[in-house]
C-alpha positions as CSV (number, residue, x, y, z in Angstrom):
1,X,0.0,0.0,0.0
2,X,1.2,3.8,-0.8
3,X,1.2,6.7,1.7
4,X,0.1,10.0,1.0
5,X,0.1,13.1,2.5
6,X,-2.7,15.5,3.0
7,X,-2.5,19.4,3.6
8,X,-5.1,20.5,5.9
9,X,-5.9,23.6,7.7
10,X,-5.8,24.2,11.6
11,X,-9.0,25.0,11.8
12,X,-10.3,21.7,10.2
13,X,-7.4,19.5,12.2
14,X,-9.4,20.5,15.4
15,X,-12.7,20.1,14.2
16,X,-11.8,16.4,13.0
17,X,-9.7,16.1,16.5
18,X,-13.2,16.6,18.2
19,X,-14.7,13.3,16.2
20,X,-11.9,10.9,17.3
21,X,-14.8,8.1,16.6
22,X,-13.8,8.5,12.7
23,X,-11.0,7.0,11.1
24,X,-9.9,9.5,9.0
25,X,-7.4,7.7,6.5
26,X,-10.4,5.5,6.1
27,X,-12.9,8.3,5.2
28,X,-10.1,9.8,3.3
29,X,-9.8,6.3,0.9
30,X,-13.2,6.0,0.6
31,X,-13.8,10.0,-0.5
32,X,-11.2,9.5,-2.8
33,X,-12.0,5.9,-4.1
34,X,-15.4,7.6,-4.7
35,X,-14.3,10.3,-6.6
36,X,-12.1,7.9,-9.1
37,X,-15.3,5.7,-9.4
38,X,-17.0,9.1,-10.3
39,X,-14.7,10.1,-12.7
40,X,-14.7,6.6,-14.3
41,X,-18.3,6.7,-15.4
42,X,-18.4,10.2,-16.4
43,X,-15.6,9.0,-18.9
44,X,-17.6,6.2,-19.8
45,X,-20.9,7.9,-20.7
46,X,-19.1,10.3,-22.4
47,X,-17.0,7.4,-24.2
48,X,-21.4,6.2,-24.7
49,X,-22.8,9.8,-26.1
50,X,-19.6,9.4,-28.5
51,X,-20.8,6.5,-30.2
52,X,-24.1,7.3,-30.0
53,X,-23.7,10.8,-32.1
54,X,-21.4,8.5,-34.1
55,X,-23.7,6.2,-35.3
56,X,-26.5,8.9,-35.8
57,X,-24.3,10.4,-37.9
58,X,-23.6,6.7,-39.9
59,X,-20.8,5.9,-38.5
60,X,-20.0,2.5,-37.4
61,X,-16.7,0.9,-36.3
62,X,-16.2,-3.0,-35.6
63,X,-16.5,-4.9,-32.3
64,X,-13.0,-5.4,-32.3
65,X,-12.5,-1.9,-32.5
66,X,-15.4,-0.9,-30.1
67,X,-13.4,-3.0,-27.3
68,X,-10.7,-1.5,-28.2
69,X,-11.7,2.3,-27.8
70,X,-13.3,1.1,-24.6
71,X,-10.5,-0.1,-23.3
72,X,-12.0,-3.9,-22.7
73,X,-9.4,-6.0,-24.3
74,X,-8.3,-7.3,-21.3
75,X,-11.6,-7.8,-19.8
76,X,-12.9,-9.8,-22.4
């Protein structure tokens, strides 16, 4: 597993020093795990609405090369 380190300000630092119940480098993975996730799909439909006003437009590309854009070869 890799470290990081995270900037905060003192005015946060006590508020979270009030709430020693949370595990912070916990909350901190999961915000950030989260926000890749997020990310992810936003690609994805994007990656969707591509191909979409693609093949509106007439064009169409192979399922070879569909996997490919997708970036399933791997997964398949």
């Amino acid at each position: 597993m890799v470290n990081i380190t995270l900037s905060i300000s003192d005015v946060l630092y006590k508020k979270m020093a009030k709430h020693r119940e949370f595990n912070w480098s916990e909350v901190a993975r999961q915000a950030i795990a989260e926000k890749v996730e997020d990310s992810e799909l936003i690609a994805d439909m994007k990656a969707i609405a591509k191909g979409q006003d693609e093949y509106k437009r007439g064009k169409t590309i192979s399922h070879k090369e569909l996997v490919k854009r997708l970036g399933l070869e791997n997964e398949l």
